[in-house]
N, C-alpha and C positions, 0 to 999 in steps of 0.2 A: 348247463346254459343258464343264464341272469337276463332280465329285463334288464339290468342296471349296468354300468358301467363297467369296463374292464376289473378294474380295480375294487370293484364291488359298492360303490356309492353312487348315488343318484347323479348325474348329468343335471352342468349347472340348469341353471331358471333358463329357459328360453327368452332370446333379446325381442323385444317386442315391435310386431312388426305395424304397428299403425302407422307410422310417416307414410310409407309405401302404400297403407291401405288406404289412406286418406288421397293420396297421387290416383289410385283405382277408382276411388268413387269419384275425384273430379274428372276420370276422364268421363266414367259413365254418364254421368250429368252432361258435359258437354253434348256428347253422342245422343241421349236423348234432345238436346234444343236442336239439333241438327238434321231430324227427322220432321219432314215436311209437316204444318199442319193437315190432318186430315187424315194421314197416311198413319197406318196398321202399325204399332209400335212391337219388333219382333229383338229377339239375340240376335249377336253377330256372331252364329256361332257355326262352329259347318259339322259337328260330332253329337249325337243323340247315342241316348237309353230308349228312345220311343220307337216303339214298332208300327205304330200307326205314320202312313205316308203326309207330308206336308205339302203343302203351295207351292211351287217355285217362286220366288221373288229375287226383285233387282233392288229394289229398296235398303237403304242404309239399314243397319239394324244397332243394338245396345252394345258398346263397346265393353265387355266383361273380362278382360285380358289382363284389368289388376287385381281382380277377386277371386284370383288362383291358391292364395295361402293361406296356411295357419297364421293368424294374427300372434296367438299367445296361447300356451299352456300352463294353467297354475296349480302345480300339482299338490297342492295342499287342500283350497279348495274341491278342487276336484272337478275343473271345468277347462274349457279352451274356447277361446272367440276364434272364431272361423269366419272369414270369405264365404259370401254364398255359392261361387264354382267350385271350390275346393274339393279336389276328388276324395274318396273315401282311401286311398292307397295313400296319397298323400298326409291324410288326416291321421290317419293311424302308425304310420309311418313315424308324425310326430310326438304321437302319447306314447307306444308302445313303450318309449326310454324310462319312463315313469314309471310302469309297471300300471299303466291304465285304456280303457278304451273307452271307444262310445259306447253307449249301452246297447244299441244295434246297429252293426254293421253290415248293412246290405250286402248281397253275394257278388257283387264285383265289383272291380278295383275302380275305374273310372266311373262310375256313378258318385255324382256330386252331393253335398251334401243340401244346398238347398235343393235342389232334383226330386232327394230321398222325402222332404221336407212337403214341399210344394204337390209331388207326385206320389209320394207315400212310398213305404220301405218294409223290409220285411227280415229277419233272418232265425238262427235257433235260439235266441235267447230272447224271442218276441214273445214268449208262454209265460213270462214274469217278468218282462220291460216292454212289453207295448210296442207302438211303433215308432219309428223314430222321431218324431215331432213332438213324442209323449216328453223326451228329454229334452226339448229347448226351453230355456230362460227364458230368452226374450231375444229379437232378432229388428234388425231395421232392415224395411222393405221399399225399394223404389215403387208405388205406386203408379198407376195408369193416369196420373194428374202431373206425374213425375215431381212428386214432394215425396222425399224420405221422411219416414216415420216409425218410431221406435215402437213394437207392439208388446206386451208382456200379457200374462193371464190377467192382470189386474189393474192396468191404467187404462186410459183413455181407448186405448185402443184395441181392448181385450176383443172385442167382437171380430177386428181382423186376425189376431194370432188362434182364436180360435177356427176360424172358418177358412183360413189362410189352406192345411193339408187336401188335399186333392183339390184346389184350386188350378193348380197345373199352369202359373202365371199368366192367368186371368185376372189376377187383380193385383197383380205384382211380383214384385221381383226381389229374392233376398238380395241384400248387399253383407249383413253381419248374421252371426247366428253366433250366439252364447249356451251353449251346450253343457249338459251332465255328464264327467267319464264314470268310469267306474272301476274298480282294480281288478286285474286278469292275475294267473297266473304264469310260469313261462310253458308249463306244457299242459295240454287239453287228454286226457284218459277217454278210451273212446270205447264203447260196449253197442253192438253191431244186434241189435234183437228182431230173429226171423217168425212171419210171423205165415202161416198157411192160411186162415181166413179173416178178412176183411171186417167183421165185424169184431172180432178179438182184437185186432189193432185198433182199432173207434174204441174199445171199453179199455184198454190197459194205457191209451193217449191218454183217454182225458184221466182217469185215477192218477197217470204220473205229475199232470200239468196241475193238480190240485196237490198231489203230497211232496213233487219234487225230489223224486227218490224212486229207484224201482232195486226190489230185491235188499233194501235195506243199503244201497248207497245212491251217495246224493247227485242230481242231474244237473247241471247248470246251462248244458245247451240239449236242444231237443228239435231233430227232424224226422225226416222218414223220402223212403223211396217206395212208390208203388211199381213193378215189374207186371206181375198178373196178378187176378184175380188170387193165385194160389201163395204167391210169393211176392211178400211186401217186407218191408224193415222199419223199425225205428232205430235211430241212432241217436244212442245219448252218451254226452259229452262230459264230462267233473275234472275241473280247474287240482292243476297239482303241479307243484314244485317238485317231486322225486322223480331225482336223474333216474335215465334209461336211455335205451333206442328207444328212435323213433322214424316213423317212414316216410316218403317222401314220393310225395305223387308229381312231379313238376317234371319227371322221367320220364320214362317207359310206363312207369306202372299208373295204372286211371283210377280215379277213386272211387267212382258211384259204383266200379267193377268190385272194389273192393268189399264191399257191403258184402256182396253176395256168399251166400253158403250154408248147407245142407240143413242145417235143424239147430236148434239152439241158438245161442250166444258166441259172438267174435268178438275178442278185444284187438284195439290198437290204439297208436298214440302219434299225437301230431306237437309240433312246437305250436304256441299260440297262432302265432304270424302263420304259418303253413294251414293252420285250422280255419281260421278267420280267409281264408284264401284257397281254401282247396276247391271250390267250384270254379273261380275263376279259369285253372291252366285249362279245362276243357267245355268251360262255356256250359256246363255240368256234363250234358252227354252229347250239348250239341256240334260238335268239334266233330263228331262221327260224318255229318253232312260232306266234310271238306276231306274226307279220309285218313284223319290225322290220327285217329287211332288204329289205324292198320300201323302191326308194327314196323310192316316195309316203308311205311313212310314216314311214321313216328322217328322212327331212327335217324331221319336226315331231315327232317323239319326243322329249323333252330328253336331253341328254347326261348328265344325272346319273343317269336310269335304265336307260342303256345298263350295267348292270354287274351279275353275280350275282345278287346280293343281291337287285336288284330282281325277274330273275328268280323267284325263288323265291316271290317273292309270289305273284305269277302261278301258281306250281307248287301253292302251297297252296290256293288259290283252287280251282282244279282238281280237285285232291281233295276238299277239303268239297262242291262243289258237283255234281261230274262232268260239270264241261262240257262235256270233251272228247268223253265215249261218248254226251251228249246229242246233238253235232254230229254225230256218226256214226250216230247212230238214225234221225236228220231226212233221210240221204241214204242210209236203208234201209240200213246199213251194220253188222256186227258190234259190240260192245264193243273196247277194245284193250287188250293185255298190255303193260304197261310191260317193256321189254326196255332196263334201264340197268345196265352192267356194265364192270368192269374185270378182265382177265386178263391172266395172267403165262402164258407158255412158255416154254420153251429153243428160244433161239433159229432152231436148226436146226429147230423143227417150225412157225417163223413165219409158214410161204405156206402150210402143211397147212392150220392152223388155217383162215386166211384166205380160202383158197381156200372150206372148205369153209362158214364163216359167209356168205359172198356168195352160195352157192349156197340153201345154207335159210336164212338170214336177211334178209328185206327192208330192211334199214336200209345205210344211205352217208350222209354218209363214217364213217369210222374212223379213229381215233387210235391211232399205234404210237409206242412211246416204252421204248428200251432201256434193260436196269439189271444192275448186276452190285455185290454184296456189297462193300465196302471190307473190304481186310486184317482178318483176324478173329483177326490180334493187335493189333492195334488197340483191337476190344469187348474185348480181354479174356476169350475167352471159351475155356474150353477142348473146348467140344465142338465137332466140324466142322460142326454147322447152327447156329451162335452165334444164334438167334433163334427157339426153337424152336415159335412159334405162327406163325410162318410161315414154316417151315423149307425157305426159300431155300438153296443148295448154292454154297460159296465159290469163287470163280475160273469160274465160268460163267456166261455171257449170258443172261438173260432179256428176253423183248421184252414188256413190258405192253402188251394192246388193248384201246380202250375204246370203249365204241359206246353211247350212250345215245339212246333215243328208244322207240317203240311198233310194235308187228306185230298185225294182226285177228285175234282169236280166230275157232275152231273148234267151232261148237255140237256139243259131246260132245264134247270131247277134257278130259283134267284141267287144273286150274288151273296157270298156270304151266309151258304143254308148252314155249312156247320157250327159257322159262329152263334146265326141266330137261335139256333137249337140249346147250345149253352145258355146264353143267357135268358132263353125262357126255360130251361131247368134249375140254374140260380136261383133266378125269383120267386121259383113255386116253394122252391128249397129255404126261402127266406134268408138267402144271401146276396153279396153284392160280387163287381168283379170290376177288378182293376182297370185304371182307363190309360194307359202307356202304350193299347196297343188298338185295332180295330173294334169300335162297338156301331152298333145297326140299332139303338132304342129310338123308338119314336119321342118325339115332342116332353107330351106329356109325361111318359113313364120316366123318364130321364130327370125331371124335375123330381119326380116323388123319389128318385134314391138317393140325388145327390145334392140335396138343399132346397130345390124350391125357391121358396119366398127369402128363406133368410139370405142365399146366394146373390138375390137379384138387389138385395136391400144395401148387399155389401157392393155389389158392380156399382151399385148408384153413387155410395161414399166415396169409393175408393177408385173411380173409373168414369166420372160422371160424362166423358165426351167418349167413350167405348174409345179409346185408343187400343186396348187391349184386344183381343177377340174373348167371347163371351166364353162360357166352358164347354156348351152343345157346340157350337160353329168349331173348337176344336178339336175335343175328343172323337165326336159322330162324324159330323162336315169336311174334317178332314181339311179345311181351309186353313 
């Protein structure tokens, strides 16, 4: 198999789509003059990545329906201008002919790329490219004043492209995004390492994420699954053009299944695109919810709603209707706390964490996926937390864990005990934790993790009539 063309040469230059993106950004313009003075300026969008609940509103919103595309890919350079909606299936979609990607590809396919940008990103090639905002040029953002303005590390407007990642469009909205790829090759080598105790995995993560190589070959993707206490994995990945089989999880067969087994080392092998896309057919494990990994019903599910997206319907459904706490009333069973979260630690406090989530939190598995800041002369930036809404510390390991799924509430206990319990073990832990989904900080605390003064300085420039909602009223508030 070739990234390249039938015939084995690159596929011509891609024809460049600004006419069209230019027809997108003036509708957006429009659609913003078109929103009442006074009135909350939101998307017109009816499909979220966010797990945290919103407002209803009746309220016209941003018409975003032409900044669906790849603008251009120049595969010389080694970049692509992107539409700020543009899904990441899309995007990748367009490099892969080049024999190139983004440098992190988020784990699913409709997660946009201003999304990944705005809300922050994550995947296995985050342990030596950062996250995904680390790789923008420069991107033009609709502001909260509704003036587009070009941001870069180093012009005028360095203070918004800095402060712009977990703003979470609070202070704008990408319309472009000029991006770094990087070359892939067409198949991923995959080495499956089991590991029985938790602190052995915390010492052989961070050695690999500093040497990039375990055993004397080299690592280019790097995650891990926690199962129990006893039984956890890293899985690392090394870029390789030699033909073989390869497998194919989009079937029958489920991949985080795949990981698992008895002692030592499993290899496998994925085509790039199959790599870059294996969490998606089953939502990682959470497709299990819906039964679709029972093989009685995997068999006759169709394959096209093995993905995301289709989940989510599913998720919406749930919430309008509460089917889930109906299922559980019917078998005399509590309500249940959505418990869907991503955290970051330093690394050294990786198996605390873990340890202690397994002990008070019923949910398995868990997703561990290391990340460390790219050179931050690089951003350009001259502060030492060059990102200062989610003021990440340069030259040090962070392991992000992700756990999404439900735990039974406790008649009398407050809303949200499992949540809150997390994030005041994060904090002690000297990490943070992603805001995409339910957070409970108060006031104050909320300011010290995620900008403070510099955020309100930036609301003030870039937002000065709050058209936007602020970052607390949306992450916490839930407005």
């Amino acid at each position: 198999m070739s990234l390249l063309g039938r015939a084995g040469h690159a596929p011509a230059a891609r024809e460049s789509g600004y006419p069209a993106h230019r027809e997108g950004v003036a509708r957006l313009l429009a659609s913003y003059r078109a929103i009442p003075p006074g009135a909350v300026v939101r998307l017109a969008k009816k499909t979220s990545n966010l797990f945290r609940a919103r407002a209803a509103t009746s309220a016209p919103g941003l018409d975003v329906s032409g900044l669906t595309r790849v603008i251009a890919v120049d595969p010389e350079a080694r970049t692509a201008d992107v539409a700020g909606m543009t899904t990441y299936e899309d995007l990748v979609a367009a490099t892969l002919p080049y024999g190139l990607a983004p440098l992190v590809v988020p784990q699913l396919k409709t997660i946009t790329l201003g999304g990944a940008v705005t809300g922050l990103g994550i995947e296995s090639t985050s342990f030596r490219n950062g996250l995904p905002h680390e790789s923008v040029l420069e991107m033009d953002v609709l502001t909260g004043s509704g003036e587009i303005v070009t941001a870069t590390a180093t012009n005028e407007h360095a203070e918004l492209f800095h402060g712009f990642p977990n703003s979470y469009g609070t202070l704008g909205y990408t319309v472009r995004l000029k991006i770094e790829l990087e070359p892939v090759q067409p198949f991923v080598a995959l080495r499956h390492v089991r590991f029985h105790d938790l602190r052995e995995l915390e010492a052989e993560l961070e050695r690999i994420v500093v040497d990039r190589s375990y055993q004397g070959e080299q690592v280019d993707y790097l995650d891990g699954v926690v199962f129990t206490a006893e039984e956890s994995y890293l899985t690392l990945g090394r870029r390789t053009d030699e033909p073989g089989p390869v497998s194919d999880y989009t079937g029958m067969d489920i991949f985080y299944r795949s990981l698992q087994h008895a002692d030592g080392v499993k290899r496998d092998r994925l085509t790039i695109h199959d790599y870059l896309w294996r969490w998606d057919t089953d939502w990682f494990w959470c497709s299990r919810a819906f039964g679709t990994q029972n093989p009685k019903i995997r068999r006759f599910w169709p394959k096209k709603y093995r993905r995301s997206s289709f989940y989510w319907k599913l998720v919406a459904l749930d919430r309008k209707y509460h089917i889930g706490d109906r299922l559980e009333a019917r078998k005399g069973n509590p309500p249940q706390e959505r418990v869907v979260q991503d955290i970051e630690v330093p690394v050294g406090r990786t198996a605390e964490f873990v340890e202690w989530f397994l002990r008070e939190i019923p949910i398995e598995p868990i997703w561990l996926c290391p990340l460390r800041l790219r050179d931050s002369a690089v951003a350009g930036a001259e502060s030492d937390r060059p990102w200062p809404l989610y003021p990440l510390e340069p030259d040090r390991t962070y392991v992000n864990v992700g756990f999404w799924s439900a735990v039974p509430t406790v008649p009398g206990q407050a809303e949200g005990t499992a949540n809150r319990a997390i994030e005041k073990t994060v904090s002690a832990l000297d990490g943070h934790k992603s805001l995409y989904s339910d957070a409970y900080y108060d006031e104050a605390e909320f300011a010290a993790l995620y900008g403070g003064d510099t955020y309100a300085q930036l609301k003030n420039r870039y937002d000065p009539d709050q058209r936007l909602l602020n970052l607390y009223s949306k992450a916490v508030q839930r407005k």
